[in-house]
N, C-alpha and C positions, 0 to 999 in steps of 0.2 A: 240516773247519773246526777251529778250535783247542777242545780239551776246557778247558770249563766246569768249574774246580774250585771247592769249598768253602772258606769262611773258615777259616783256620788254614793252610792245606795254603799250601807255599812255590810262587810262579809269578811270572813276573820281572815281569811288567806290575803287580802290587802293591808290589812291591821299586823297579821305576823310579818308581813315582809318589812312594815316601816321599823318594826320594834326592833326587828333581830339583827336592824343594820349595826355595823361598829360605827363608834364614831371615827374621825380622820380632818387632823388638820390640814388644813390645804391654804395658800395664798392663792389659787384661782382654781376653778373648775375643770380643767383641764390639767391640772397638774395631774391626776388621775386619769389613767385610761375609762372609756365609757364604759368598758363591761365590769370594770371595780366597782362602777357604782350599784349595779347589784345587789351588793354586802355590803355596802362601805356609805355613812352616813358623811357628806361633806359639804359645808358652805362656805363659798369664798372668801379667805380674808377671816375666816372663825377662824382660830390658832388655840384659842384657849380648851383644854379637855371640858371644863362643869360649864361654857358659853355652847358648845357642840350636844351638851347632854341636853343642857336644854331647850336648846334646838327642835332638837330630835324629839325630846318628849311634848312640844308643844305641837309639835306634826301630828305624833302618834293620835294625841288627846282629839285636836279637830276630826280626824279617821275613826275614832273609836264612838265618837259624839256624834260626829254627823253634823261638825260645826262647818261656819263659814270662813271665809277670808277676811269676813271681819271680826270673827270671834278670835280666829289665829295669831289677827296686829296687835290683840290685847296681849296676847302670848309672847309676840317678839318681843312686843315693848319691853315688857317685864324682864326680859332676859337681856336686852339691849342695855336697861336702864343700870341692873344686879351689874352684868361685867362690864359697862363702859366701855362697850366696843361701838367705837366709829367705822363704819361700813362705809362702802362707795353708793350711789347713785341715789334717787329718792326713796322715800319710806314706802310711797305705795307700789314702785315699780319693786324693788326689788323685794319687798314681800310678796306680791305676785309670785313671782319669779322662782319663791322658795315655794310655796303652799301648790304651785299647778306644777311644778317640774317632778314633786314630790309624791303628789296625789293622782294623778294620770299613770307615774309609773307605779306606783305601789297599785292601782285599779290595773292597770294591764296585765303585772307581772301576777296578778292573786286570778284575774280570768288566765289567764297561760296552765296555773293551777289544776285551774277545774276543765281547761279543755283537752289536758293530758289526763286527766282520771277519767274525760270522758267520751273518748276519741274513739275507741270501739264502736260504737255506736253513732257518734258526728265527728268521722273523720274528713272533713273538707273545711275550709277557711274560707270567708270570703272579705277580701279589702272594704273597708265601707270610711267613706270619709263623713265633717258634718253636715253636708249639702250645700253649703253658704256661699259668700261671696270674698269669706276671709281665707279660703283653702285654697292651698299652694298651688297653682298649676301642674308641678310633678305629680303632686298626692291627689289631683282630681283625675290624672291620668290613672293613675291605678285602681280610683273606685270601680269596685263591680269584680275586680279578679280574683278567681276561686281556683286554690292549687289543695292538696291533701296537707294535713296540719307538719305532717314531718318535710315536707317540700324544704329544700332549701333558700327559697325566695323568701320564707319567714326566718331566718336566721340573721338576715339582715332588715327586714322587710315588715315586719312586726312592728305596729305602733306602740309610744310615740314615737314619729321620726325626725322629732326636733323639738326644740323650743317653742313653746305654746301649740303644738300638735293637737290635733282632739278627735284623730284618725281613730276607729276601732275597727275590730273583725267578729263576721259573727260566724257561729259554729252548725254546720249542713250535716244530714246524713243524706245517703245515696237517693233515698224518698225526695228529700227536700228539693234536692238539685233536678231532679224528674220533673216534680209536680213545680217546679219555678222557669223551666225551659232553660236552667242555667249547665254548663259545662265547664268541665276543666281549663283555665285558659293555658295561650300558648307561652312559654317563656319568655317576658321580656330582654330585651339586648342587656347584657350586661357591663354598663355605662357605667364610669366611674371617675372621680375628679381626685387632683391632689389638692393636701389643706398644703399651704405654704405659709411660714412662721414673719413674721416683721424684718428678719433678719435674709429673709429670701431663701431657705433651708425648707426642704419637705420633708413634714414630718408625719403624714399619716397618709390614706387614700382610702375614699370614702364612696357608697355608688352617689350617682349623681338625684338631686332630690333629696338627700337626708344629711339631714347639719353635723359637720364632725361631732366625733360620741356618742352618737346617737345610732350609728349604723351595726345594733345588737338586738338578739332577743331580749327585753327586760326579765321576760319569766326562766330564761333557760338563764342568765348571769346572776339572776337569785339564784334559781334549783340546783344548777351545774356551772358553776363561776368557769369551774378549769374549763369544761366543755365550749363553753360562750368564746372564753382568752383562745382555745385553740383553734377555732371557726375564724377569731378573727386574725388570729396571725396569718392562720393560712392564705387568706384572700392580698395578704400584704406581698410586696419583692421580699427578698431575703434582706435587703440593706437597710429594710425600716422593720423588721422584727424584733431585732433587739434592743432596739431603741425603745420600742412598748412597751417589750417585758421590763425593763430595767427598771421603768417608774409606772411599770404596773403592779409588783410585785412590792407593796407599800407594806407597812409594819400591820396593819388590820390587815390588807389582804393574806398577809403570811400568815396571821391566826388561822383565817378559815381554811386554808391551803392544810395546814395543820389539825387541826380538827374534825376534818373530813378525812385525813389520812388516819387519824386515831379509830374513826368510825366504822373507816373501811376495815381497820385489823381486827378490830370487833368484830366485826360479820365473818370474817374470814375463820376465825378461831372459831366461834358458833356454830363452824361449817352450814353460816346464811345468808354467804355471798354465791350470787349466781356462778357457773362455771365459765371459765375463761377469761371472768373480766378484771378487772385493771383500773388502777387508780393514782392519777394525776398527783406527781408532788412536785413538779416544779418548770422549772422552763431554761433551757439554755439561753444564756445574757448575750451581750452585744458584743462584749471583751472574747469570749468562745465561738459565735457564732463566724466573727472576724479573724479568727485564729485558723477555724477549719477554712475558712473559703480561702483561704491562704496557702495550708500546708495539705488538702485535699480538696483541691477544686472538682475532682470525679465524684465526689461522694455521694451526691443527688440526694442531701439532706430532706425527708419527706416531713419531718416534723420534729419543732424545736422544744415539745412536750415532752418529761420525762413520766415516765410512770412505771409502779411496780404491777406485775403482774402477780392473782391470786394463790399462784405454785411458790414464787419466790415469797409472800409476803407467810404462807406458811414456815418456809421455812426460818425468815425471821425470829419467828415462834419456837423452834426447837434451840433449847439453853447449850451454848455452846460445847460442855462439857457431855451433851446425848450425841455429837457430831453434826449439830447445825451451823452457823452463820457466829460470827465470834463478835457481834456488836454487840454489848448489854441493850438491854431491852428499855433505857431511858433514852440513850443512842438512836435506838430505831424508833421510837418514838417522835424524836425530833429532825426526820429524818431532813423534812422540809428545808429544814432552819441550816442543815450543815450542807444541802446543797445549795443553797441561797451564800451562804457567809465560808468561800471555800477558800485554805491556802494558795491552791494552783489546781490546774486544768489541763491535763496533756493529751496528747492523740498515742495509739499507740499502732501506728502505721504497716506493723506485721500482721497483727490480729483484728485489723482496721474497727478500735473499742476507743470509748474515753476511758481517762481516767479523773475520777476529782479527788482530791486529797482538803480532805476537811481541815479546819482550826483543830486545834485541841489535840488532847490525847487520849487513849480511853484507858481505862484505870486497869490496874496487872497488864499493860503491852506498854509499859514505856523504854522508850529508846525504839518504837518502831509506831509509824505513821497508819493513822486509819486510812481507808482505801475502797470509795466505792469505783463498780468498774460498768459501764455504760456501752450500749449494744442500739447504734442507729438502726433504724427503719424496720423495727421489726411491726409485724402486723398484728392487728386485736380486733375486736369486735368496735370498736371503740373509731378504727381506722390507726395506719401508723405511728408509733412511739419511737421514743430512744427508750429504753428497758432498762431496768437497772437489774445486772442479773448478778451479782456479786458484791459481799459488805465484808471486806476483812481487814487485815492490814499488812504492810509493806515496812521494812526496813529503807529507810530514809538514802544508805549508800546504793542498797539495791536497784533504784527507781533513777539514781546518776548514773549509772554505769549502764543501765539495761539501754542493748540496741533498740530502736523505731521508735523509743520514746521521744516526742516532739511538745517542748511547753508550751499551751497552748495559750493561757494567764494564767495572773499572779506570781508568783515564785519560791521554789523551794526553800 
């Protein structure tokens, strides 16, 4: 199995995750959900794209060198100096700030890596904090607890669990935990606090112990961004989901959202995607989610994740004119982006489906609306989706006139 190294020490799986972040303007850190940062390269207050690049690439360089936090200030400078950005707070704090927030996750999320490739063998986890007198009193509570790596106590629970965090976990097999007299512990209470904004508004809910943002696997919102965004919606009320999604699903994040959907059609057409499974393209927003608890408060929405499943994404692939799916194939490509950026949104209360009605028009159907058609709580290996089992299109009169149609946003 691959060796488990220590933070600091150079290993490519913390190096690929710094590299392959996009960059992402942000005026504060938090403009972005915690599990965006995963994929999503962002410093507060950076706005400019080539002050972000090189950013990022003065991170990468210290990770790939094995440099310090003082070889890195040379780096900010230098980028500080090229784009004339005035930052907030001092030079040494907030360079800290950037190089440990950045290099602790890229070191956790690159061990997450290798303790998924090597989990057959050391499948247990155990909490380990740095022993000191600087560790948080929640996080010295949880040194020593050992749960099996898929446990869901790591999906939130996974270092770092905050700012300046230096928590790690080491990797058991069933020998280990024999010959160390250690045992599975029992589930802590699942405690949790709300973040409340300046304005007196809650906007998030987090467990208690771990600083807004930070309540994500690092390695699962690299490997499986959608997976990480849908662990965490889930844990949220319905009234703050769509508040996430909406400035979660940022212009980089929409890349990878997209990108992973391109990869997934790949495997599917190679027939070397596994069976059954299913691939996340988007997330119902706040403007639909507020629409259903409105005009179906029964519908016991289990998940505000859209995804195609691997039967429908074949048929995507059959050219419409062989009797498949009548979306060209640049269309399904982009499928992400036209569930993201849709005309309107409706419920269709007989057939209890949504419907979204994309921008645009798709080329030989004009004079009639593309049309995909949406199927809550269906199950996957994955856990529940909303499905998208249907891409055609609809006659614009058709879709006024038709009975149980209910608009759910935007408008015709």
């Amino acid at each position: 199995m691959p060796t488990i190294q220590p933070f600091g020490v150079r290993f490519q799986e913390a190096i690929d995750n710094l590299r392959g972040k996009l960059p992402e303007a942000t005026l504060a850190w938090d403009d972005l959900a915690g599990v965006v940062h995963g994929k999503v390269f962002a410093v507060a207050g950076a706005t400019k794209a080539d002050l972000l690049r090189d950013l990022q690439a003065a991170v990468v360089k210290a990770k790939e060198s094995g440099g310090t936090i003082t070889s890195f200030r040379k780096d900010f400078d230098a980028a500080v100096a090229e784009h004339g950005w005035t930052y907030r707070g001092a030079r040494g704090w907030r360079t800290s700030v950037i190089f440990n927030a950045n290099m602790r996750s890229a070191a956790m999320a690159g061990r997450w890596a290798q303790i998924q490739a090597g989990k057959d063998r050391r499948p247990f986890l155990q909490y380990r904090t740095a022993g000191d007198a600087r560790v948080r009193p929640q996080h010295r509570a949880w040194n020593g607890l050992v749960y099996p790596v898929d446990d869901a106590f790591w999906q939130t629970h996974y270092p770092p669990n905050g700012w300046g965090c230096r928590c790690t976990v080491r990797a058991y097999s069933q020998g280990d935990l024999d010959s160390k007299g250690l045992q599975v512990s029992e589930p802590i209470p699942a405690e949790t606090r709300e973040v409340i904004t300046r304005d007196g508004e809650i906007k998030d809910r987090v467990p208690v112990g771990i600083d807004p943002g930070w309540d994500h696997n690092v390695g699962t919102s690299w490997i499986a961004p959608e997976l990480a965004l849908g662990q965490k919606l889930a844990r949220l009320p319905r009234q703050l989901q769509g508040i996430l999604v909406d400035k979660t699903v940022s212009p980089a994040f929409q890349r990878v959202l997209e990108g992973n959907w391109k990869r997934f059609r790949t495997a599917v057409a190679a027939g070397e995607a596994t069976a059954a499974s299913s691939q996340v393209v988007g997330f119902l927003d706040s403007a639909t989610l507020e629409g259903l608890a409105s005009v179906a408060p029964s519908l016991g929405l289990q998940s505000t994740a859209v995804s195609v499943l691997d039967d429908q994404a074949r048929r995507f692939a059959v050219p419409p004119a062989s009797g498949g799916g009548c979306w060209p194939a640049d269309w399904v490509d982009d499928l992400p982006g036209t569930l993201r950026d849709y005309r309107a949104v409706l419920w269709d209360a007989n057939a209890g489906r949504l419907v979204v009605i994309p921008q645009g028009t798709i080329p030989g159907a004009e004079g009639r609306l593309p049309q995909l058609t949406l199927l809550p709580n269906v199950a996957t290996k994955q856990g529940a989706t909303v499905s998208v089992v249907r891409a055609d299109t609809v006659a614009a009169e058709q879709l006024r006139n038709a009975g149980g149609l209910v608009l759910l946003a935007g408008k015709l």
